[in-house]
C-alpha positions in Angstrom: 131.6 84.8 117.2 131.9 81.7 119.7 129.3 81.3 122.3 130.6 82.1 125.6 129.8 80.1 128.8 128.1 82.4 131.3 129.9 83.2 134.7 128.6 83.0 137.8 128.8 86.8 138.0 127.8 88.2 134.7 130.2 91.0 133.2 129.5 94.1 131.3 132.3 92.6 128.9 130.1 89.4 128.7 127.2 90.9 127.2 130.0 92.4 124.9 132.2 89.5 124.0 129.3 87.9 121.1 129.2 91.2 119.1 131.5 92.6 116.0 134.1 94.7 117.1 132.2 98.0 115.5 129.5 97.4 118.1 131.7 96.5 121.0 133.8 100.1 120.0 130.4 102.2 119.9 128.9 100.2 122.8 132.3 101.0 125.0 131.9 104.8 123.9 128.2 104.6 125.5 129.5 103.1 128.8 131.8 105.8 129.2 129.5 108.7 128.4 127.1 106.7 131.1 130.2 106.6 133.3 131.7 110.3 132.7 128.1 111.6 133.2 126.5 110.0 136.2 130.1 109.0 137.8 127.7 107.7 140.8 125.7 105.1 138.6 126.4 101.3 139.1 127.1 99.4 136.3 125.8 95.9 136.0 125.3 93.0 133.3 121.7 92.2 133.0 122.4 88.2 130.8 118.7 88.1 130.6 118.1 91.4 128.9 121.2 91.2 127.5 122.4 94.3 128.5 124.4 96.7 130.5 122.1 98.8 132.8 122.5 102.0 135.1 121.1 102.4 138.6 121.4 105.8 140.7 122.0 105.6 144.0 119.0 107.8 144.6 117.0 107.2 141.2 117.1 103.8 140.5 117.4 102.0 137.5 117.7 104.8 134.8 119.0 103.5 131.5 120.7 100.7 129.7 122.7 100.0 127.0 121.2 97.3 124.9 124.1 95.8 121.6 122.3 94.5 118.7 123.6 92.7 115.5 124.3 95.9 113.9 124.5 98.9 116.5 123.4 99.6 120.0 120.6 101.3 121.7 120.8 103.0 125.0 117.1 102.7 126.9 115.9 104.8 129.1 112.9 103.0 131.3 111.0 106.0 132.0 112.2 107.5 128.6 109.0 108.8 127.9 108.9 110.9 130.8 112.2 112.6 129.7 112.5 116.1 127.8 113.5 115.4 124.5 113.6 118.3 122.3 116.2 117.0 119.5 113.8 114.2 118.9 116.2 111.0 119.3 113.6 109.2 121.2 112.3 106.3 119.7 109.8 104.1 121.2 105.7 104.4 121.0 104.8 102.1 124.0 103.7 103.9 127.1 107.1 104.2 129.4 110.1 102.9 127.5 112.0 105.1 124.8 114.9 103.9 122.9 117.9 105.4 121.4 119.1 103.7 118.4 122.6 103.9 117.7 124.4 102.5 114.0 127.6 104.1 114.9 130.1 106.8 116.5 128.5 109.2 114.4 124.9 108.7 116.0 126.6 109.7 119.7 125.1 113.4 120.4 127.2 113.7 123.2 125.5 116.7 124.7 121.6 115.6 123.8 122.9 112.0 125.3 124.1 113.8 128.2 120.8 116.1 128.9 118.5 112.8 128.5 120.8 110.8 131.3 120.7 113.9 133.6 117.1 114.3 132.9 116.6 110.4 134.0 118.9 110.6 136.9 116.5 113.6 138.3 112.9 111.9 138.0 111.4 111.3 141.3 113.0 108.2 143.3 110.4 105.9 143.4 109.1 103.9 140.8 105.2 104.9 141.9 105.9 108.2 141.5 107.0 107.6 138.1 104.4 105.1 137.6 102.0 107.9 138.6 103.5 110.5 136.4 102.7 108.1 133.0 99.9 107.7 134.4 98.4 110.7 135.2 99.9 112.5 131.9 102.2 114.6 134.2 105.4 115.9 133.8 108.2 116.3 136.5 109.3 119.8 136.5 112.5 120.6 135.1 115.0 121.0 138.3 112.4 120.0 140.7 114.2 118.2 143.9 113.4 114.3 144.1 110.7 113.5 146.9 112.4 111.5 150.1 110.5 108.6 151.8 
């Protein structure tokens, strides 16, 4: 596909526009299981990354969606803090895990789902999170996010 000139304010649909119409399909059936999900989460075009990422309004940046030449993985920053007991996590660096995603029949909805509420609940600030790598802890499952 064409080379697009960027805008001056980067769309989701941007990102999209360069990739076959298998990945745009599978990466649109990611945005709205992001959406559907975490209905509060902000979706923004990130040119430079070249992908479509997810803040929380009390979380932060918790995951984006990342379209490659022949799929799509969704990325979660602090993936390796996240409970993951189907295994879908890829990834062996020290924060960032990876979902890789060849097509509709990859989407575990519900895992998907428990891995995005999982990331939505990890403490708010990045320290903290920083500090849980770190330190080789683990938030507790259900435990209430720390306030400044």
């Amino acid at each position: 596909m064409a080379k697009r000139t960027p805008r001056a304010n980067p769309q989701p649909e941007d990102i999209l526009a360069t990739h076959t119409p298998e990945v745009q399909a599978l990466a649109e059936r990611l945005r709205k299981l992001v959406r559907d999900t975490v209905p509060s989460a902000a979706e923004a075009a990130y040119p430079h990354w070249h992908g479509i990422g997810y803040r929380h309004p009390e979380t932060g940046y918790f995951c984006a969606i990342f379209p490659q030449q022949d799929g799509v993985n969704l990325g979660f920053e602090f993936g390796v803090l996240l409970p993951d007991p189907e295994g879908l996590l890829e990834g062996g660096g020290k924060q960032v895990r990876y979902l890789k995603l060849k097509d509709g029949k990859d989407i575990r909805a519900g895992a998907i789902k428990k891995l995005l509420r999982a990331a939505i609940s990890l403490p708010e600030s990045r320290e903290a999170k920083l500090w849980l790598i770190k330190s080789s802890a683990r938030p507790v499952p259900g435990q209430s996010r720390k306030t400044k």
